[in-house]
BAFI-3210 file (N, C-alpha, C; in Angstrom, 3 decimals, decimal comma, padded with zeros to 6 digits):
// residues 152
n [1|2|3|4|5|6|7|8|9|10|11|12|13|14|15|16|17|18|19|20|21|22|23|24|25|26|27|28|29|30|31|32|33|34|35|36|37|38|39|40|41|42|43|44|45|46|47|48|49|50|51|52|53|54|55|56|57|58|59|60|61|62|63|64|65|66|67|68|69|70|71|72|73|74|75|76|77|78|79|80|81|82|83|84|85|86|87|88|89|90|91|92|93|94|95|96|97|98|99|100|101|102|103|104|105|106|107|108|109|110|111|112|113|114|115|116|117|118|119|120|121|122|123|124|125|126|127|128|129|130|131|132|133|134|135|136|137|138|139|140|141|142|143|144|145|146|147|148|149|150|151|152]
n.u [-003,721|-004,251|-005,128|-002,257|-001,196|-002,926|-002,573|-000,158|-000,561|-002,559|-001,509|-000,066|-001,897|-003,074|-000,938|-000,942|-003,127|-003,974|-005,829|-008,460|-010,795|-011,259|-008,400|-009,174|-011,697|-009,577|-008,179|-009,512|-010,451|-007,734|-007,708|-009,870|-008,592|-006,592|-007,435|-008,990|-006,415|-004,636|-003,485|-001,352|000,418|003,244|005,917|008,212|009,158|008,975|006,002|005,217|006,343|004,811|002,771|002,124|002,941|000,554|-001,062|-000,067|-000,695|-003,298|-004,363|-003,807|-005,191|-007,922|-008,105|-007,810|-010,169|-012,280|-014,258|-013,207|-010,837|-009,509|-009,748|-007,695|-005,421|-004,691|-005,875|-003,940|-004,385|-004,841|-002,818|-001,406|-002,477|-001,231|-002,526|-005,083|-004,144|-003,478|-005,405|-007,258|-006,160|-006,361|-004,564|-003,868|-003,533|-002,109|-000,853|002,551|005,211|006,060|004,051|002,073|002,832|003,390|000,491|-000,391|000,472|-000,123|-001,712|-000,815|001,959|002,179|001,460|004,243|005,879|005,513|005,303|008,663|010,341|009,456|008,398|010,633|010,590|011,764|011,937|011,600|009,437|007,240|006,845|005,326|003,857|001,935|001,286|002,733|005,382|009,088|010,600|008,604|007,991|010,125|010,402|008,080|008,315|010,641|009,422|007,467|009,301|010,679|008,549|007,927|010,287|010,233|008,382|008,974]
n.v [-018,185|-016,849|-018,346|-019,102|-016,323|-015,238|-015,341|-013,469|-011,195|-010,421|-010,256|-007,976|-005,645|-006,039|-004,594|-002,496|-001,357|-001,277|-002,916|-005,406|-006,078|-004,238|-004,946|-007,362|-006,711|-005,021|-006,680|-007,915|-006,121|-005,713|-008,080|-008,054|-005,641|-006,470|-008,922|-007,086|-005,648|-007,351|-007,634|-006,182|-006,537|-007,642|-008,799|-008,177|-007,864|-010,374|-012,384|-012,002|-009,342|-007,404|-007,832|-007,048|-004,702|-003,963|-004,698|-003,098|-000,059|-000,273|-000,880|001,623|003,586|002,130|002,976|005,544|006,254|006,104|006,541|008,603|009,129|011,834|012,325|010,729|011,149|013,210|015,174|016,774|016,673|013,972|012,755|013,894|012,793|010,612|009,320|008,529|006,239|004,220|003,798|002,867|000,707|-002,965|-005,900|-008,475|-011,637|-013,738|-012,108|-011,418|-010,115|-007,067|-006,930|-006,712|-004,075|-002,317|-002,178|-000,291|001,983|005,688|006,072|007,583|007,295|004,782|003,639|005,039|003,631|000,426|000,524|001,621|000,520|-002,575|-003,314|-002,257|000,083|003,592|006,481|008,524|007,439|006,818|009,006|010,061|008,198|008,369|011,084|013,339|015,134|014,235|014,484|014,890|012,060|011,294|012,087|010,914|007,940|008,275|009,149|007,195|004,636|005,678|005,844|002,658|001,646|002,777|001,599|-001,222]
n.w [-013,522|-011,581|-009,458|-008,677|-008,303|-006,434|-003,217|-003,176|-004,298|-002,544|-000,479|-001,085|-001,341|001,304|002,444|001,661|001,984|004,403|005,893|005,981|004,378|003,353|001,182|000,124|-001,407|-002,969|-004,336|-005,770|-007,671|-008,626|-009,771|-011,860|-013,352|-014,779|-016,398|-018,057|-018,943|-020,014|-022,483|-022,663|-021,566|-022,679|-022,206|-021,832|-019,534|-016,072|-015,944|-013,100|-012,164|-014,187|-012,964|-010,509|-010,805|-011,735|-009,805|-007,812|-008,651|-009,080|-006,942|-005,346|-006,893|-005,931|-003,442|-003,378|-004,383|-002,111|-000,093|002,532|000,991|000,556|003,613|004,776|003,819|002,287|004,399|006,783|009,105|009,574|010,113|012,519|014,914|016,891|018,955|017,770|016,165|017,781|019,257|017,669|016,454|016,080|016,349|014,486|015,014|012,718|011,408|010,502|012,626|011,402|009,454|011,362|012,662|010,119|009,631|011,281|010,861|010,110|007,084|004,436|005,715|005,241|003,100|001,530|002,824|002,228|-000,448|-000,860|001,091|001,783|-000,985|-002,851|-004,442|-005,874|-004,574|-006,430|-008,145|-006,702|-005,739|-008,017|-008,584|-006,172|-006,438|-005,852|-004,142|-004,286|-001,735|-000,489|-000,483|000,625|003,258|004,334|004,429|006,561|008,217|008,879|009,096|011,654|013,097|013,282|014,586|017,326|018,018|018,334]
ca.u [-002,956|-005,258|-004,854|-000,680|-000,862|-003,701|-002,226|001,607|-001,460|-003,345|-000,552|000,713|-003,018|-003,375|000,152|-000,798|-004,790|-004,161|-007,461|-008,178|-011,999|-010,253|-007,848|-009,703|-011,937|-008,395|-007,527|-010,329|-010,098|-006,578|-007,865|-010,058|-007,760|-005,152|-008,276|-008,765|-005,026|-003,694|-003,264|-001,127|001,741|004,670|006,882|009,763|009,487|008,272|004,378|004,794|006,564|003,680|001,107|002,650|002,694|-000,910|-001,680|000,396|-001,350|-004,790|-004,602|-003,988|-006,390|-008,835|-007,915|-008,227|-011,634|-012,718|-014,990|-012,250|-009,516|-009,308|-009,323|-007,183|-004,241|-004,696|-005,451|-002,107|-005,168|-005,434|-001,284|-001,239|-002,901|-000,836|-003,503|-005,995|-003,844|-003,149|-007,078|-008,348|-005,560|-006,076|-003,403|-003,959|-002,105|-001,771|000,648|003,857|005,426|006,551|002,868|001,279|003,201|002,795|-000,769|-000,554|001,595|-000,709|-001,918|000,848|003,433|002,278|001,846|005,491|006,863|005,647|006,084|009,932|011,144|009,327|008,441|011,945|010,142|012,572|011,061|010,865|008,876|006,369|005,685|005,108|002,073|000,698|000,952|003,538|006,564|010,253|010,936|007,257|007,741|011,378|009,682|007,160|009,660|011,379|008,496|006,971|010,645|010,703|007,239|008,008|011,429|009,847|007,160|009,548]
ca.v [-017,055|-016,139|-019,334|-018,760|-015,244|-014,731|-014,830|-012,545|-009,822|-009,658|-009,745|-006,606|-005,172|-005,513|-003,724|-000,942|-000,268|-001,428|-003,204|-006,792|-006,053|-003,293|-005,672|-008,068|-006,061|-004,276|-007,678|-008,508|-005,322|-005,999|-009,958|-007,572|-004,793|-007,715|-009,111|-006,212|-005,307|-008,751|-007,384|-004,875|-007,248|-006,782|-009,540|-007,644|-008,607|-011,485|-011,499|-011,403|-008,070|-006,791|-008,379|-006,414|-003,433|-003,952|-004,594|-001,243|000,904|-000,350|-000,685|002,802|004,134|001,913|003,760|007,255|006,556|005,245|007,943|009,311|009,156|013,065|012,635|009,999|010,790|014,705|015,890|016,665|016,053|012,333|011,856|014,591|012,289|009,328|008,257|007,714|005,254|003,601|003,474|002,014|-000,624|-004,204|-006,655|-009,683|-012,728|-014,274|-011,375|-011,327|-008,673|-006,209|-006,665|-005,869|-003,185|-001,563|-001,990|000,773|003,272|006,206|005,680|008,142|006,628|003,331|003,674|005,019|002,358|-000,840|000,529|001,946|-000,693|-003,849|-003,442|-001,592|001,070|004,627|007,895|009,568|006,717|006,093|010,345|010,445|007,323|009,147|012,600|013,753|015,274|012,963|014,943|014,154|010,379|010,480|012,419|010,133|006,910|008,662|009,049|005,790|004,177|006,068|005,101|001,344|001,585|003,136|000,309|-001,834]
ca.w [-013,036|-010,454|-007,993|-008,716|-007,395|-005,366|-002,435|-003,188|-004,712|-001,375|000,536|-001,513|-000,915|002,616|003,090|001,250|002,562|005,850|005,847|005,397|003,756|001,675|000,387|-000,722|-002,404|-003,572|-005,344|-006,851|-008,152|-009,118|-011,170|-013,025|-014,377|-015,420|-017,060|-019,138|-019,696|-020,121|-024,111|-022,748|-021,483|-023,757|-022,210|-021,560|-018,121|-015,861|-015,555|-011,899|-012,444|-014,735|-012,105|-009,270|-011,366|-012,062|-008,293|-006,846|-008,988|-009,079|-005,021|-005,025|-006,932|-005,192|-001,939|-003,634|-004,761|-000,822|000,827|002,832|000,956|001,283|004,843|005,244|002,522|002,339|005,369|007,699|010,641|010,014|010,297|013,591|016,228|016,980|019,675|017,373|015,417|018,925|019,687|016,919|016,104|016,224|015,211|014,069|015,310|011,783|010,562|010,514|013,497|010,308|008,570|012,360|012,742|008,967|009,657|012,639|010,314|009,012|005,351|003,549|005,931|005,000|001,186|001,006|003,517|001,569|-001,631|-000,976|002,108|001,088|-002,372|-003,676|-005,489|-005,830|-004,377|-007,873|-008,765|-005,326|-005,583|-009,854|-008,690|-005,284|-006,888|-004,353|-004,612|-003,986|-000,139|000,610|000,154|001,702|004,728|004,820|004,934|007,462|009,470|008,838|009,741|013,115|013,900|013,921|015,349|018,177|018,516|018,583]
c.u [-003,478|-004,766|-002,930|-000,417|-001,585|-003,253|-001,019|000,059|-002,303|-002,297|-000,318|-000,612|-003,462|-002,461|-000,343|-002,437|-004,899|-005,445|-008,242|-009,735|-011,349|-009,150|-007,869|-010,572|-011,219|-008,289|-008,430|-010,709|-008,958|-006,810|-008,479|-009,424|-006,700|-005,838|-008,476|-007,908|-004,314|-002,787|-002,169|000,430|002,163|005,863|008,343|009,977|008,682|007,061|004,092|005,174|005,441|002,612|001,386|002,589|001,262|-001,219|-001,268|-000,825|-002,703|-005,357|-004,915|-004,526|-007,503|-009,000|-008,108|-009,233|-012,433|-013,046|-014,068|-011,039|-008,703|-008,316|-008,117|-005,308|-003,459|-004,673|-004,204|-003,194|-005,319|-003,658|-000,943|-001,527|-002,696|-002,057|-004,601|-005,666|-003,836|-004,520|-007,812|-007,239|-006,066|-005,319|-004,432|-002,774|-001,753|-000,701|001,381|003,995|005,261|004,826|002,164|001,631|002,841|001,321|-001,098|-000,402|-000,076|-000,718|-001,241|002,350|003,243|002,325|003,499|006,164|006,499|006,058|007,851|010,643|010,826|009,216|009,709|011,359|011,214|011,307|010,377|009,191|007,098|005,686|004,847|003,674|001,347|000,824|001,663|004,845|007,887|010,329|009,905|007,285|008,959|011,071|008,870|007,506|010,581|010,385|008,227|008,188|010,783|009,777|007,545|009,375|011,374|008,818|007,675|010,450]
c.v [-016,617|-017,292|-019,065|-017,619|-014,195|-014,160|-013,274|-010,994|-009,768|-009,407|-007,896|-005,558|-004,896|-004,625|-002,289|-000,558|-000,828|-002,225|-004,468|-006,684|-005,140|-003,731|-006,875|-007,265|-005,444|-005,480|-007,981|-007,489|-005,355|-007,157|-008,789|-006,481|-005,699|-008,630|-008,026|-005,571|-006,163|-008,610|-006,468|-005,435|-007,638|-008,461|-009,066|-007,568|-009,453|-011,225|-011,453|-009,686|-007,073|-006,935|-007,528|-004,974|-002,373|-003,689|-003,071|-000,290|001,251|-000,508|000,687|003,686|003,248|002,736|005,175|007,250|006,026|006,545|009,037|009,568|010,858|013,275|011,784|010,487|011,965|015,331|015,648|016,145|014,623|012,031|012,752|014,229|011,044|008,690|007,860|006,760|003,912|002,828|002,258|001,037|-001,688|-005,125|-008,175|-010,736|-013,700|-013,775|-011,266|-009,891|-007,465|-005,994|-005,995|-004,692|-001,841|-001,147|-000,592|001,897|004,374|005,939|006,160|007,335|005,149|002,734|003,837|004,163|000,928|-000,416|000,541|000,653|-002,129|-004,099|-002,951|-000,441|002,301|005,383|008,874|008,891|006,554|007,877|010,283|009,354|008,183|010,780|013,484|014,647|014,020|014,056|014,796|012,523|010,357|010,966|011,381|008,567|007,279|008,462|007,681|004,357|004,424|005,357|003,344|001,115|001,452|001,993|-000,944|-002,007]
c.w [-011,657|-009,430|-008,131|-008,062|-006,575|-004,141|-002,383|-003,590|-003,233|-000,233|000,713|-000,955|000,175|002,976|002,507|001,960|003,883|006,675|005,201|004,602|002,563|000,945|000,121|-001,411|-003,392|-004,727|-006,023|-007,769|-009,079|-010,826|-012,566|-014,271|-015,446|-016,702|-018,601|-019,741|-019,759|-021,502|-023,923|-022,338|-022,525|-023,597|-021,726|-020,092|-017,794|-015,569|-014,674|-011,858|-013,072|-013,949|-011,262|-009,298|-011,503|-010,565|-007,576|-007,791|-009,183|-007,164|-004,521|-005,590|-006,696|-003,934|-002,491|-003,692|-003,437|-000,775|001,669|002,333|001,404|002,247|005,476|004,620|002,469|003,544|006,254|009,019|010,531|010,525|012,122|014,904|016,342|017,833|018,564|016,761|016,890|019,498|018,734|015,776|016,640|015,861|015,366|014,049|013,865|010,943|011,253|011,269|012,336|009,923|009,923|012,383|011,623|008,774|010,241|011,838|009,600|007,709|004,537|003,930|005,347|003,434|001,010|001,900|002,956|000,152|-001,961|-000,226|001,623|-000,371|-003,853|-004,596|-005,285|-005,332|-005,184|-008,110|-007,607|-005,858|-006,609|-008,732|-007,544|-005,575|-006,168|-004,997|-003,772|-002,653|-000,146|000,725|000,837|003,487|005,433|005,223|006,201|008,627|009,836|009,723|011,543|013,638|014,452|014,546|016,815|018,707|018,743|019,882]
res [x|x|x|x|x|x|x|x|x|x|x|x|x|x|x|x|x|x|x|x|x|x|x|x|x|x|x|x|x|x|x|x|x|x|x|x|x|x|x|x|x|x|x|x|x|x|x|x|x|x|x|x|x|x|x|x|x|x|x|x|x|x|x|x|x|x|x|x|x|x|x|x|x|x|x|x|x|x|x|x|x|x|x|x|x|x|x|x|x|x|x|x|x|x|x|x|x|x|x|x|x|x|x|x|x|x|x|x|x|x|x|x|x|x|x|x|x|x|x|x|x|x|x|x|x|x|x|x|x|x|x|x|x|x|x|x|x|x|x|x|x|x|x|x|x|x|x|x|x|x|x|x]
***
């Protein structure tokens, strides 16, 4: 299982923590929860569906429990100063324009822009996991949307 969807799980991992050390640690994070809830798949959907399930939600409470998450997630001061996203970007010529770009997005805009745009998740569904309400993730899609429009 693991060499089958290593890669599609770090993919999903880097989009959401923005952070190619934090998502690998994210996934291997991920092998082990799937490890210990493998008993817990039901079948009633495909086990990439249940793997994917596993990976969103264990990504993101890996990122809550990170030293800043606070500052990064909570405070309105980390989303208020576009230059610093501008400063301390690097892209990486191996991703895909879309993945460089998502990289840039603040960490709220970027949680609700892979989960909702690439991953199809609903808004009810993206706030109920980051604790949010549904107009904070469609704000935050909105924003997130503008942002790369504009970078474009």
């Amino acid at each position: 299982m693991y060499e089958t969807y290593k890669k599609r799980i770090f993919a999903l991992c880097l989009r959401l923590t923005g952070n190619m050390a934090m998502a690998e640690e994210a996934t291997q994070e991920v092998f082990i929860q799937v490890w210990r809830k493998i008993d817990s798949f039901n079948g009633k959907s495909s086990l990439y569906t249940w793997l994917h399930r596993v990976a969103s939600n264990t990504t993101i409470s890996y990122i809550r429990k990170q030293k800043n998450w606070l500052n990064r997630v909570i405070s309105k001061d980390d989303d208020d100063d576009p230059q610093r996203y501008e400063e301390t970007w690097v892209p990486d010529p191996d991703l895909s324009l879309l993945d460089r770009l998502i990289m840039r997005l603040p960490q709220r805009a970027r949680l609700v822009f892979v989960l909702h745009a690439v991953e199809g998740y609903r808004h009810e569904d993206i706030a109920k996991q980051l604790k949010t309400s549904t107009g904070t993730s469609k704000a935050q899609f909105h924003r997130a949307r503008n942002l790369i429009r504009g970078w474009l």
